[in-house]
C-alpha positions as CSV (number, residue, x, y, z in Angstrom):
1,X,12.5,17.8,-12.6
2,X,10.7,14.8,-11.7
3,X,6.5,13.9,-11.3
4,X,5.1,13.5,-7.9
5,X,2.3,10.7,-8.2
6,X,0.1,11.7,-5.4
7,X,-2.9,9.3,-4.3
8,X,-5.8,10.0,-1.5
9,X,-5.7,6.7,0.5
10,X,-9.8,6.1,2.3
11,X,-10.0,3.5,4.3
12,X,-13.0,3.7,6.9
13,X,-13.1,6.7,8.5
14,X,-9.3,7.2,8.1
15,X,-7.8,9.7,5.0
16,X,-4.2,9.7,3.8
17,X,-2.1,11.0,1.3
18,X,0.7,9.0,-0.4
19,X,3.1,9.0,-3.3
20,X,3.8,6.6,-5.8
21,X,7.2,5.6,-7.0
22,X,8.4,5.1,-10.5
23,X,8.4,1.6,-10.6
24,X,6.7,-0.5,-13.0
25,X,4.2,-1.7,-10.1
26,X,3.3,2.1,-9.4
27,X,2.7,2.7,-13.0
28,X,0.5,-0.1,-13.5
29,X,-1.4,0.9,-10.3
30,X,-1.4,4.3,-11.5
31,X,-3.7,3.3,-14.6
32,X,-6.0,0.9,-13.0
33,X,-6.9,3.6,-10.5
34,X,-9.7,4.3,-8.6
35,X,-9.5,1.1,-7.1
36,X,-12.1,-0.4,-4.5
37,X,-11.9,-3.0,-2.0
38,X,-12.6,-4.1,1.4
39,X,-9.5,-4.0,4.3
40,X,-8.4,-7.2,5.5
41,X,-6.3,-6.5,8.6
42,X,-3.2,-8.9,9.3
43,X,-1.9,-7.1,12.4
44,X,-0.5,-3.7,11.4
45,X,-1.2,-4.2,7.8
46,X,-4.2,-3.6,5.9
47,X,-4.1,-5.2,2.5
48,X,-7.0,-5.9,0.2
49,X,-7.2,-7.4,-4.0
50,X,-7.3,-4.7,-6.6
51,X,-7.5,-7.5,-9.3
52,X,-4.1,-7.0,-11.1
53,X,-1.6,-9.9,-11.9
54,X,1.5,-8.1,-11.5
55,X,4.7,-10.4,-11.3
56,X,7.4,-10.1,-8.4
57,X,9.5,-7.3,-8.7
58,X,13.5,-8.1,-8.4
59,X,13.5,-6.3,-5.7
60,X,10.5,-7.3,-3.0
61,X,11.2,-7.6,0.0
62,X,9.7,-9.0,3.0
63,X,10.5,-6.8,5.4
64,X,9.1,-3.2,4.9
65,X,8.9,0.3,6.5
66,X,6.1,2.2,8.4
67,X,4.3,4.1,6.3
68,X,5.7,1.2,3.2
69,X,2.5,0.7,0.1
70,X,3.3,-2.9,-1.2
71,X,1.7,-5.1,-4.0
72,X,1.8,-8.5,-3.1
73,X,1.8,-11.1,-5.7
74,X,0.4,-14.0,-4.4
75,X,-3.0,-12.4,-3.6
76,X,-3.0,-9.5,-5.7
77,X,-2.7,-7.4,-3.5
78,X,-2.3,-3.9,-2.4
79,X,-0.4,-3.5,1.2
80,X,-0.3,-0.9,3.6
81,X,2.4,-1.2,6.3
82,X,1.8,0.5,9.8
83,X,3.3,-1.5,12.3
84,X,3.9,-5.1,13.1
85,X,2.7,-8.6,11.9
86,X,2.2,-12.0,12.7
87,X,5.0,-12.9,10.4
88,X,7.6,-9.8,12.2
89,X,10.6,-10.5,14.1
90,X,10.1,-7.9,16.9
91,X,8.4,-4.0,15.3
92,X,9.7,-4.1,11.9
93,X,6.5,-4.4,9.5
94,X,7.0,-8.0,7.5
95,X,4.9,-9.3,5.0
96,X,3.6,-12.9,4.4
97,X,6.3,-13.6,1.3
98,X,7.6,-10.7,-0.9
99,X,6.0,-7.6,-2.0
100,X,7.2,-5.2,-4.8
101,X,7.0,-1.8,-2.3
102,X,5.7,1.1,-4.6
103,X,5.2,4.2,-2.9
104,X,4.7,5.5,0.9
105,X,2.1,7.4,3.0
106,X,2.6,10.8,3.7
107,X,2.9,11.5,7.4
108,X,2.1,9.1,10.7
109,X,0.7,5.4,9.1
110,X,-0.4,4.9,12.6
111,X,-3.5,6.3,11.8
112,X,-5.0,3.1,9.9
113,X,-4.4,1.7,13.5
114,X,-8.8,2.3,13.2
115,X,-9.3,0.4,10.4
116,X,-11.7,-2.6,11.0
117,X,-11.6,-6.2,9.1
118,X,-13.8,-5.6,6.1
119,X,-14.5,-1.4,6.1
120,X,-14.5,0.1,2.4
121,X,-11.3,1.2,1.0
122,X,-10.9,3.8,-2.3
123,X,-7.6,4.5,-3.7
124,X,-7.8,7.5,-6.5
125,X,-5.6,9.9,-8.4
126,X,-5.2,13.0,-6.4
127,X,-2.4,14.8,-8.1
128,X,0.7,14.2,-10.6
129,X,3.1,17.4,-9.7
130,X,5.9,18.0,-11.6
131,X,9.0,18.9,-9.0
């Protein structure tokens, strides 16, 4: 049996559902939620601070998935992958330097496509289900 870590993603106008990992990064995030912040969009990637110093997992990664949560390091960051980049090399979702991927969005991540620059974003506990 294993725990399903389910978080309701608001960003805007848009509503997702995603699940967390069992990484050290999605435990820490885990705790610290809700979280609050303001989208900054870097081409298909909304990322905003959520004020934890979490250090580089062994295993980030620059390039990602669709539907791919992140936490990057440098700007304390959490990530949400939907498409391309300025930093991709053709569709593949890359991030600026390595991120510590922690969980995924359930269904089509095209639909933070509508998120604007600077539009309020919640993450919150929505469920831990035991599998």
């Amino acid at each position: 049996m294993t725990e399903r870590r389910v978080v309701r993603i608001k960003a805007g106008e848009v509503e997702a559902t995603a699940a967390l990992d069992r990484s050290t990064t999605a435990d820490a995030i885990w705790e610290a939620l809700p979280i609050r912040g303001r989208a900054n969009r870097w081409g298909e990637e909304i990322y905003f601070r959520i004020g934890l110093s979490l250090p580089g997992a062994p295993d980030a990664r620059e390039v990602v998935a669709v539907g791919d949560l992140g936490y990057w390091p440098p700007g304390e960051a959490f990530c949400i992958f939907f498409g391309a980049t300025p930093a991709s090399r053709g569709a593949e979702p890359r991030a600026a330097s390595p991120v510590n991927v922690f969980g995924r969005v359930d269904g089509d991540a095209a639909r933070f496509q509508g998120v604007r620059d600077g539009a309020a974003v919640t993450v919150e506990r929505l469920s831990e289900q035991t599998t």
